[in-house]
Structure formats: structure tokens, C-alpha cells
C-alpha positions in Angstrom: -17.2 -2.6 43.0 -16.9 -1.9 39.0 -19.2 -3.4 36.3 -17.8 -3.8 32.7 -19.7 -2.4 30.2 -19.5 -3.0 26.6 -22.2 -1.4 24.7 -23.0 2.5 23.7 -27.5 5.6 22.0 -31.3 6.0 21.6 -33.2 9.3 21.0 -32.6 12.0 23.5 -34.7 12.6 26.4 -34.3 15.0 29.4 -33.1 13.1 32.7 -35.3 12.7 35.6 -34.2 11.5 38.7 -36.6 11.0 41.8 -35.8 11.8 45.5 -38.3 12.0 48.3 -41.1 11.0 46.0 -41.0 14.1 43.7 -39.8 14.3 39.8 -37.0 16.5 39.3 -36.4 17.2 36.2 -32.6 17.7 35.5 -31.4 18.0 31.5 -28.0 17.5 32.7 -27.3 17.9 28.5 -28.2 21.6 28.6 -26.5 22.5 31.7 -22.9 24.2 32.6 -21.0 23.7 35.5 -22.0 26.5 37.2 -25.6 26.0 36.7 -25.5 22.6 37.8 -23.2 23.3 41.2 -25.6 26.5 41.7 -28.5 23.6 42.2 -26.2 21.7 44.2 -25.8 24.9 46.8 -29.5 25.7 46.9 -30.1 22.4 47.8 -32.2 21.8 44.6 -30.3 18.6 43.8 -27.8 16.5 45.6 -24.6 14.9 44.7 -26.5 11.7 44.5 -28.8 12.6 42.6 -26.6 13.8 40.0 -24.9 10.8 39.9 -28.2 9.2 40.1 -29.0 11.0 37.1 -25.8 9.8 35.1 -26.6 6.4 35.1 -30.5 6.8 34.4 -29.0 8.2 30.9 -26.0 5.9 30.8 -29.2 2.7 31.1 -30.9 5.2 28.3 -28.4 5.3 26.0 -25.1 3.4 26.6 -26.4 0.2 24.5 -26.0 2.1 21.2 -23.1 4.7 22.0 -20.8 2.7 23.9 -18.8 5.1 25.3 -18.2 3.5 28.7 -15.4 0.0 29.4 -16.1 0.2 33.2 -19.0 2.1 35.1 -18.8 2.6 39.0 -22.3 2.9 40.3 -21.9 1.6 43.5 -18.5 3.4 44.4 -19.9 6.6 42.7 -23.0 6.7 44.7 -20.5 5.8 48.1 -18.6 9.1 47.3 -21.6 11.1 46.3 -23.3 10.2 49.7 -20.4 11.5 51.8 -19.8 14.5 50.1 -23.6 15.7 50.3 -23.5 14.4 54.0 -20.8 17.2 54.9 -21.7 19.5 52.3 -20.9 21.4 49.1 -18.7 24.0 49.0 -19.7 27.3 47.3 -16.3 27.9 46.7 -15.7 24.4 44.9 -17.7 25.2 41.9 -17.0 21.0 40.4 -17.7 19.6 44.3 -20.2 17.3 44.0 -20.0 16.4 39.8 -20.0 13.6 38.0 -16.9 13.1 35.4 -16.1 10.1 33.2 -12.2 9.5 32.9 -10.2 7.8 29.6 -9.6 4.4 30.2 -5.4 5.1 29.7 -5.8 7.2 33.1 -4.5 5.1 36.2 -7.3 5.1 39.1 -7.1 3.8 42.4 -8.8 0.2 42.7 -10.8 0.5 39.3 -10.1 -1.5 36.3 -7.9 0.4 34.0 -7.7 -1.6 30.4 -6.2 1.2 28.0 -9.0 -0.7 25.6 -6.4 -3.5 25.6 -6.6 -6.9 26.4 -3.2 -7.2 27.6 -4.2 -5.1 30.8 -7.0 -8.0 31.7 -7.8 -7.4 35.4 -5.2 -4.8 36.0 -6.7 -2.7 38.9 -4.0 0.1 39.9 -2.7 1.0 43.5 -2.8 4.3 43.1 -4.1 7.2 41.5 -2.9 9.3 38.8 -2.4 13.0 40.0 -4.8 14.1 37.9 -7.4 12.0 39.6 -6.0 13.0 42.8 -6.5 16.7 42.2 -10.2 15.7 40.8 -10.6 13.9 44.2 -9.4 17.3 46.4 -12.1 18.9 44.4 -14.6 16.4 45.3 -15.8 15.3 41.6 -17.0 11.7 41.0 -15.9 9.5 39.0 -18.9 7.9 37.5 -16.8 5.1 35.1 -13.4 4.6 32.4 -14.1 5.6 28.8 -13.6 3.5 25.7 -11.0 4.5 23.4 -8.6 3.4 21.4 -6.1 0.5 22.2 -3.1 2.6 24.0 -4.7 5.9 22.8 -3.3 4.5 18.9 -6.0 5.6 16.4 -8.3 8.0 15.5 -11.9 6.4 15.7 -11.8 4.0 18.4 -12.4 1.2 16.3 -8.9 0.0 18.0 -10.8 -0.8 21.2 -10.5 -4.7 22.4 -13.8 -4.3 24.2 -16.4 -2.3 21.9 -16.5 0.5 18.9 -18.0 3.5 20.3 -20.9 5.2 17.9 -21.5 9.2 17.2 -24.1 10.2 19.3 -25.0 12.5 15.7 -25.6 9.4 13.5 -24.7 6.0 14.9 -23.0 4.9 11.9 -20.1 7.3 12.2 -17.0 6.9 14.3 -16.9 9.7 16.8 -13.3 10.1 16.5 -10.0 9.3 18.3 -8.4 8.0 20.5 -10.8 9.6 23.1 -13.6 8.9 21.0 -15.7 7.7 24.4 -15.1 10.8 26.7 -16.1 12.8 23.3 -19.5 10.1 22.9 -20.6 10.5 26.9 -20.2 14.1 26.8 -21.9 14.9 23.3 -24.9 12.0 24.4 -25.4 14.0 27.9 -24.3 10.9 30.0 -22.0 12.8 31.2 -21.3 16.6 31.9 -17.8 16.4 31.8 -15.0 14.4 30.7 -11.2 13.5 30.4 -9.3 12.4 27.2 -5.4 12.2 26.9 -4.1 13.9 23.0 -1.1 12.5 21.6 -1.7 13.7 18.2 -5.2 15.0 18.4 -6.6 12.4 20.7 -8.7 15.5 22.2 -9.4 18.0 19.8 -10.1 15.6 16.8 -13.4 13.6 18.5 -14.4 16.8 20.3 -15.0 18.3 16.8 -16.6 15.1 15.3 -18.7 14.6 18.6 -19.7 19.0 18.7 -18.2 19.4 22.2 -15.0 21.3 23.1 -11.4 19.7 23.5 -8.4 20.8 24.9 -4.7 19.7 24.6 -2.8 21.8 26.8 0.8 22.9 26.9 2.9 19.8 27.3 4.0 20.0 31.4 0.9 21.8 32.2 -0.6 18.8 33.6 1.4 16.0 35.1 1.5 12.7 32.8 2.1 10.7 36.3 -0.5 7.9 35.9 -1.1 7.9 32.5 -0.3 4.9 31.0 2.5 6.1 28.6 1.9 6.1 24.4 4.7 8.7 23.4 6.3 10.5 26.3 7.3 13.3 24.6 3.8 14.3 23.1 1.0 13.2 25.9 -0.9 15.3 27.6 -4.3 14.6 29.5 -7.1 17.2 28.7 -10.9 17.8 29.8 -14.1 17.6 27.1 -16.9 19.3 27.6 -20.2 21.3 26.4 -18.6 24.9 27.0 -15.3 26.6 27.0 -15.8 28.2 30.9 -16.5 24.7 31.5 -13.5 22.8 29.9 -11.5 26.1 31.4 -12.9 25.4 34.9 -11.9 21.6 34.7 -8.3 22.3 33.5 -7.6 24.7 36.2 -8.3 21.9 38.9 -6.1 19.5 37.1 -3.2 21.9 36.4 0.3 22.3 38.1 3.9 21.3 38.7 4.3 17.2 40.4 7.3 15.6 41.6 5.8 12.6 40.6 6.7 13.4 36.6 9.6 15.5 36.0 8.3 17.0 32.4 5.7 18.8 34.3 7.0 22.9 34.2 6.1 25.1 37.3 4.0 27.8 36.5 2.1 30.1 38.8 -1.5 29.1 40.1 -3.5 28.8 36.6 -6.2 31.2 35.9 -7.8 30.7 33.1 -11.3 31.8 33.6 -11.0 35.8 35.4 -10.8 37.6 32.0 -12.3 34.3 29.9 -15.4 36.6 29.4 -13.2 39.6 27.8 -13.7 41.2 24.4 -10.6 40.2 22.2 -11.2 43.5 20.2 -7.2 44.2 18.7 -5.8 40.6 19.2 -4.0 39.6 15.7 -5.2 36.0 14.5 -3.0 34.1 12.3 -4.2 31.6 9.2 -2.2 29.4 7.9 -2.6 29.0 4.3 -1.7 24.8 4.9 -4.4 24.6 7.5 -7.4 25.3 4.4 -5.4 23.4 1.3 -5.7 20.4 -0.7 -7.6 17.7 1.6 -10.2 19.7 3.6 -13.7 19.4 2.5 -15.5 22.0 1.2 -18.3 21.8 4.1 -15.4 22.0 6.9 -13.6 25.0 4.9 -16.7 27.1 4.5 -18.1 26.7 8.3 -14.3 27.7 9.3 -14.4 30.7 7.1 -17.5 32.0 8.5 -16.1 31.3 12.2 -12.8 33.7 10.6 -15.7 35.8 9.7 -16.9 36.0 13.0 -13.5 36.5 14.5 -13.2 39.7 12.4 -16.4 40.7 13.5 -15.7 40.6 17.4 -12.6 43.3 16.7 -9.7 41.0 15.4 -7.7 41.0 13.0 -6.9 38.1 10.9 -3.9 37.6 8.6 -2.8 34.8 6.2 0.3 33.2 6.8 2.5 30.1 6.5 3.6 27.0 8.3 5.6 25.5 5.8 7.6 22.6 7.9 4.0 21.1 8.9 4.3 19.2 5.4 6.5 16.9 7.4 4.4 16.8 11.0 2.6 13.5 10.2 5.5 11.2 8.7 8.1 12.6 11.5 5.1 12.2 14.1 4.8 8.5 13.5 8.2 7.8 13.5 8.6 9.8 16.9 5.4 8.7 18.5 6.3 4.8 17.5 9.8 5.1 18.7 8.8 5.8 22.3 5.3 3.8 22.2 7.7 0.6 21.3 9.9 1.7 24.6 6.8 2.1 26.7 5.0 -0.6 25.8 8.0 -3.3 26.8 6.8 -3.2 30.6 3.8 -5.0 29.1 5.2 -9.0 29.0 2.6 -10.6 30.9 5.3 -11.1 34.1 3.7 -8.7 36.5 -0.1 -7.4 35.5 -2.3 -8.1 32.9 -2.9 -10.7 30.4 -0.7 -14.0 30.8 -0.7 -16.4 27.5 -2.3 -19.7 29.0 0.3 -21.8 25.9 3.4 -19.7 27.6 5.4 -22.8 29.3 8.8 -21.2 29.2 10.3 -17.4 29.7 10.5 -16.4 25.5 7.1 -17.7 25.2 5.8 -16.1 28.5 6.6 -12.9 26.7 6.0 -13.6 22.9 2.8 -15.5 23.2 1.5 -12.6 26.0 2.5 -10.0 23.5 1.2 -11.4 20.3 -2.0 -12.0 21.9 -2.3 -9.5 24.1 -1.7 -6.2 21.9 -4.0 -5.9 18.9 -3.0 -5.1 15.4 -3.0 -1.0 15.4 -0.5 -1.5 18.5 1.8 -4.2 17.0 1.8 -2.2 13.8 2.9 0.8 16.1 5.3 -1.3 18.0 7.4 -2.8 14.7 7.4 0.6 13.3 9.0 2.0 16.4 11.5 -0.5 16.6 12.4 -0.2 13.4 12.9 3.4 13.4 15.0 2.9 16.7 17.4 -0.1 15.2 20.8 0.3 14.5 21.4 1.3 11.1 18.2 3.4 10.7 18.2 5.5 13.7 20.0 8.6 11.9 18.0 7.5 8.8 14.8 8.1 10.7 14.2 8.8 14.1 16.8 11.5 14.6 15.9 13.1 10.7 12.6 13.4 12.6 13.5 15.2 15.5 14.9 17.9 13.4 11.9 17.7 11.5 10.3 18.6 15.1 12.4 21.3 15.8 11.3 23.1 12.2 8.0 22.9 13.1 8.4 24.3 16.6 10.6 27.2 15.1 7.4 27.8 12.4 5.1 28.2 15.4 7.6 30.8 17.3 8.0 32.6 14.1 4.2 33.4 14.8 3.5 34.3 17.6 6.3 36.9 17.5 3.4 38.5 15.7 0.2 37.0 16.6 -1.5 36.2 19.8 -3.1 32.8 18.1 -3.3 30.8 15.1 -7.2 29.5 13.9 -8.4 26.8 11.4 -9.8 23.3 11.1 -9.8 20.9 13.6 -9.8 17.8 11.3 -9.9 17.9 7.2 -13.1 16.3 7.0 -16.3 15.4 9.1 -16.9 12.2 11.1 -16.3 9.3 8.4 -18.3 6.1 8.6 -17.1 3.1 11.0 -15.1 0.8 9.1 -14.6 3.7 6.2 -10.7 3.5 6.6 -10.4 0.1 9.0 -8.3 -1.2 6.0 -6.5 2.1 5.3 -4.4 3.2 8.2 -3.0 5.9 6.3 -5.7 7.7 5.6 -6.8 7.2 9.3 -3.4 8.7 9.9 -3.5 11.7 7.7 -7.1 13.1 9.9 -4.5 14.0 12.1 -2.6 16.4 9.6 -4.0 19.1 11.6 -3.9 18.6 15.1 -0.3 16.9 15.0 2.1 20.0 14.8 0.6 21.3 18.5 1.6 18.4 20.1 5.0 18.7 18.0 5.6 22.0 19.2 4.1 21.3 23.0 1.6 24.2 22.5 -1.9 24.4 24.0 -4.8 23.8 21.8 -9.0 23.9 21.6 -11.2 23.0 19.3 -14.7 24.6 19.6 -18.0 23.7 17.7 -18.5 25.8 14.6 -21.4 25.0 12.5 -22.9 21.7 10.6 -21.3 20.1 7.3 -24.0 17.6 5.9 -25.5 17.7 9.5 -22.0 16.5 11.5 -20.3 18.9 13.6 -17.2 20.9 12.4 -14.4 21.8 15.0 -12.5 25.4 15.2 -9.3 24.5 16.2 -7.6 28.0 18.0 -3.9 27.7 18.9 -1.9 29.4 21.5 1.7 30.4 22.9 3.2 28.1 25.4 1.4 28.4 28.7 -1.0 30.8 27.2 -4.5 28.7 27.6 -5.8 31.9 29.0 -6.0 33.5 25.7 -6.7 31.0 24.0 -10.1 30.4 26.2 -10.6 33.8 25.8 -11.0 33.3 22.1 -12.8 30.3 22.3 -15.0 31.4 24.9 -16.0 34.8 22.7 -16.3 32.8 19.2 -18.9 30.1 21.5 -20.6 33.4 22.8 -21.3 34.8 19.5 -22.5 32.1 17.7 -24.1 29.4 20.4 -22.8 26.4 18.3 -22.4 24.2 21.6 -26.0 24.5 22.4 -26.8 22.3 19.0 -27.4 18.8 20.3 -27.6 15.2 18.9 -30.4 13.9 18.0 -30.2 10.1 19.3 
């Protein structure tokens, strides 16, 4: 049914699929959502075709990106068939699309490796609810995404089965964790995506890849059927080429579960009926930390100029302070570790997954499985947690972290008394070279300086494209109340309309 993939770009060309003996031409890298399903109603292409057209560019490009662990043809084509055979909806704007999902994202009967070798074979029974609600909306999944090993890193270098490229220069590390959903979107294999952001996992290869990333509100989406990093901080978000689009996608997957009691009822989410207002009068907040010591001069100047533009469409922008974020990454890796060592205890090679073959008794069943199973990153992760979570150090550590937690939310409610969203950079710098800070896991850490306090505080979070640094895309990243991703699309979606940074492409 599934084929694994381990490769990933070549020089861009626009897809062609053929059906009936004619050309279509179909540059599934230029076009929206609502272009694309507006074809699909006229009858100008089918849902085959689309996916048809996926894995044309996927056979184009994939050897050099690697973006994909697991591709789907055959199934993909199956679903495609029978939802063209009793028709699209016009009412169902993603019926009939092609999305690629993170490899960390449970689906039914499909290999589903986290980028581990420990999950060898694993093929769920079920689907995660966000792949239920794609399913009730009739998108395809077209294949699983490389990432990171357990969504731990931030270049997907971490992977077991490959190191994905930048589609904008092959020798850079697109970012992480969801480094391959950012890849397939940014190299047009795919028009649409889903990543899972821990820390940044989003927002941080969306702005290294030029596509937009969301981290919404923790409990917006239901974490049922994602395989578990840090509990407290995980949230599954969509990537893709426009903010109506990533808007459009989040709706679908949105909404209270029983299956995952973090998950906060909220009424039906709307986040696209005013996305096209003016946001003339709404008060923008800057945090002095978010442009200090650490962010390069390229990524501070295209951010200004996006502040600029801002200011231009009728806001106003203040400075102000987040002074507790000082203390976001140290108290984020104690926190994240802490629960990644509790979830990642279910993996002992007993009932899924990898199974040491030199295991002949029950302590080396689960040390050999373990040691050879998870890769470094993770068993760095895992020790650290553990650590933090032993007796003697817990008050030392885990717990001085959790108040460090609850500074940083009280920082962010201090705002947004006053101001309807915070702006700044995504990440500190542009995408660094692969293998640039393989041997430096600090530094690695530190790219997330900026994206960490969001998932600290639980608030949503989108980073847009906003201009070139040494000819690498820089991310806007535009932060929001609780619950409030309709404003902060509306920002995003104004800021992408005035400047048409998401139409700048790779050049493979």
C-alpha cells in the first residue's frame, strides 16, 4: 500500500499532468486553495489528477529535498477516484486536495515512524482526529513527512531515515522539527501541509522554507493521535503558501474531542469571514527582546520594514517588554524533557516497533530496544528529563521551571490588556548550513529563543514570509490572545496582501 521514501530537489518546473490525451498544465506552486478547488468544480481538473500531479513533482524533485519518509500513491489515487466518482462539493472548498501530514501524526494503516527507528513497521489502527476531520473534508493524504526524531530538533538532521534539504539552497537545513512539511510545501510537491510545534516546530521551518506556519492556541486542536513529545506544549498546525489558505485548513481541523481532554470547547471556528479586513486602529506590540543581541542584521532590517508596513496599513505600533522570556529556553527544556522522558517510556520494544535482536531476557528486551532504537538528540532529551524529574532535583529544576512558565504567561497577559498582537522575528537568524551546529546542540537550541515563549504561554502563533536576507527567506512572526487566530490571520493576511512576499519561490 505505502512505499518508503528516503530522498528529497531539482530546478523548478510547472506540473503537467495528462488525462484523456490532452496537457494540462497545472503549477500547483502558484495556486491557492480556492483557485485550485474552483478547477476542481468546473471540472477543469479532477481529484486524480491533482494527486496525479503531486507525485509527477514528488518523481521531479523528491531525490534532492527529501521531504517525504512514506508516499501513498496507490491508496491516494483509490481515495481520489471515489471522491471525483460522486463529486466535489462547492461547499467543501479542500474536497478533493492533496495534503502531506508529519510523520508524528497517527494515520490509519500507514507507516507512522516519528523519524525514529524505534517505530520500525508500526502501522496504527486508527486515526488521529485531525486526520479524521481531514477525511470528513475529503482531502488526500498523498504521504508522512520527514522530520525530526520525536519532533526533538530544529533542522531535521535528527531524522533516522534522511536529512531533508531547503528547497532555497540545498545546502541549508530547512528547519525544525517539521522541516519536511515546510520542504514539500516551499518545493510545490505539495499545496498543503501539517506540522506539529512544540517549541517552534511550525513557525521556525515555515520561515526558513518562505511559506506560512501556524501554532495555534494549545486545545484548539485535539493532540489525540499525536504521538506525544511534551504534553503540555504540542499542538498540530497546517503550512502552507498563503494565510486564507493555512486559515482555511485550521478551521477543518479545529474543535473540542473527547478523545483528549486538554482540547477547550470553543464555538465553530471562523477564521476566514473578516480575514480580508483592514486592521486600520489595531495596537501592535514590539518587544524590545524580540530585536536584541543574537538576531542578524538581515533578519532585523526585513522585520523593521514589515513594522514599517504595519504602520502603513493604519496600526499602531509600540515598543515594549517581555522581560521573563530571558528564561523561556532553559525552563523549556527542562519542561519539554521532563514530560518527553514520561512519554517516551511506552516505547520498550514489548508491543510495537523496534525489538533488539541481542534482547534474550526482560532488562535487556527493554535496554538494548531503547539504546538502539532512539537516536542521540532523543536519549540526550530523555536523560535530561529524567534528571530534572529525580528526587532531589525536582524543586531544583522542574518545578523552578514551571514558575518560570507562569512569569512568562503573566508577561504575555500584561500585553494584550493593551494590544491586540505582539510582531517580530520568527527565528534570530536565516536557514544555517546542514551540519552547521550538528555538534552544538545549544546553539541549535537557542533558534528557538523566539518561538518558545508562545508555546509557554499556550498562545496562537504565525509566521509569514517577509522579505530575503542573503537570498533565504525571513519569517514575521505575529502573536495573538488565546483563541484569537482570527486576528491574528487578519494581520497576517493584510501584511501578505501588501507586500506579496509568498509569491517569491525557490529556485531548485
Amino acid at each position: 500500500m505505502h512505499q518508503i521514501r528516503k530522498m528529497a530537489i531539482s530546478k523548478y518546473h510547472q506540473l503537467w499532468i495528462s488525462r484523456e490525451g490532452d496537457r494540462i498544465d497545472m503549477a500547483l506552486f502558484d495556486l491557492t486553495i480556492k483557485e485550485l478547488h474552483q478547477k476542481l468544480v468546473n471540472k477543469e481538473v479532477t481529484a486524480v489528477d491533482l494527486v496525479n500531479a503531486v507525485y509527477a513533482r514528488v518523481d521531479e524533485v523528491e531525490e534532492k529535498v527529501q521531504a517525504f519518509i512514506t508516499l501513498t500513491k496507490e491508496q491516494a489515487l483509490a481515495e481520489a477516484a471515489a471522491i471525483d466518482a460522486k463529486g466535489i462539493d462547492p461547499d467543501n472548498v479542500l474536497a478533493g486536495l492533496p495534503i502531506g501530514i508529519k510523520d508524528n501524526i497517527v494515520t490509519k494503516d500507514i507507516l507512522t515512524t516519528a523519524a525514529s527507528k524505534i517505530l520500525t513497521g508500526f502501522e496504527p489502527i486508527y486515526d488521529a482526529t485531525a486526520m479524521v476531520k481531514l477525511h470528513e473534508k475529503d482531502m488526500i493524504t498523498v504521504g508522512k513527512l520527514n522530520m525530526d526524531e520525536f519532533a526533538m530538533g530544529s533542522t531535521t538532521e535528527t531524522s533516522y531515515y534522511a536529512k531533508t534539504a531547503n528547497p532555497w539552497d540545498l545546502s541549508r537545513i530547512p528547519g525544525g522539527s517539521s522541516g519536511g512539511s515546510a520542504a514539500a510545501v516551499a518545493a510545490g510537491e505539495v499545496p498543503v501541509a501539517l506540522g506539529s510545534d512544540t517549541g517552534g516546530s511550525v513557525r521556525q521551518p515555515a520561515a526558513f522554507c518562505g511559506v506560512v506556519g501556524m501554532k495555534p492556541t494549545y486545545g484548539r486542536v485535539s493532540r489525540y493521535g499525536l504521538i506525544a513529545f511534551a504534553s503540555s506544549l504540542d499542538q498540530i498546525g497546517p503550512i502552507t503558501r498563503t494565510v486564507e489558505d493555512n486559515a482555511l485548513v485550521l478551521e477543518a481541523i479545529s474543535g473540542v474531542d473527547a478523545h483528549d481532554s486538554t482540547s477547550v470547547p470553543q464555538p465553530k471556528a471562523d477564521f476566514t469571514s473578516e480575514i480580508t479586513k483592514d486592521i486600520k486602529g489595531m495596537k501592535i506590540a514590539v518587544p524590545k527582546e524580540y530585536l536584541g543581541d543574537g538576531v542578524q542584521d538581515g533578519v532585523k532590517a526585513r522585520v523593521l520594514e514589515a513594522i514599517e508596513t504595519l504602520k502603513n496599513l493604519g496600526a499602531t505600533v509600540d515598543e515594549v517588554s517581555l522581560p521573563h522570556i530571558e528564561y523561556g529556553v532553559a525552563a523549556y527544556y527542562v519542561l519539554a524533557s521532563s514530560e518527553a522522558s514520561s512519554n517516551l517510556s511506552r516505547f520498550d520494544g514489548v508491543r510495537y516497533g523496534y525489538r533488539s535482536p541481542d534482547a534474550h531476557d526482560l532488562e535487556t528486551l527493554y535496554t538494548k530496544s531503547r539504546a538502539e532504537g532512539f537516536g542521540p538528540e532523543v536519549k540526550r532529551r530523555i536523560m535530561l528529563g529524567t534528571f530534572a524529574l529525580s528526587s532531589g532535583y525536582y524543586d531544583a529544576y522542574y518545578k523552578k521551571a514551571q514558575q518560570a512558565r507562569t512569569m512568562i504567561i503573566g508577561d504575555f497577559e500584561k500585553i494584550f490588556a493593551d494590544y491586540d498582537v505582539i510582531v517580530g522575528p520568527t527565528a534570530p537568524t536565516i536557514a544555517f548550513k546542514s551540519g552547521d551546529y550538528a555538534k552544538d546542540p545549544i546553539t541549535m537550541y537557542m533558534n528557538d529563543v523566539l518561538t518558545i515563549p508562545s508555546n509557554m504561554a499556550g498562545v496562537p502563533s504565525l509566521s509569514v514570509p517577509c522579505g530575503l536576507s542573503e537570498n533565504m527567506p525571513v519569517g514575521l512572526q505575529i502573536i495573538g490572545k488565546q483563541f484569537d487566530e482570527a486576528t491574528v490571520y487578519r494581520v497576517g493576511h493584510a501584511f501578505e496582501q501588501a507586500t506579496n512576499f509568498n509569491e517569491l519561490k525557490a529556485e531548485l
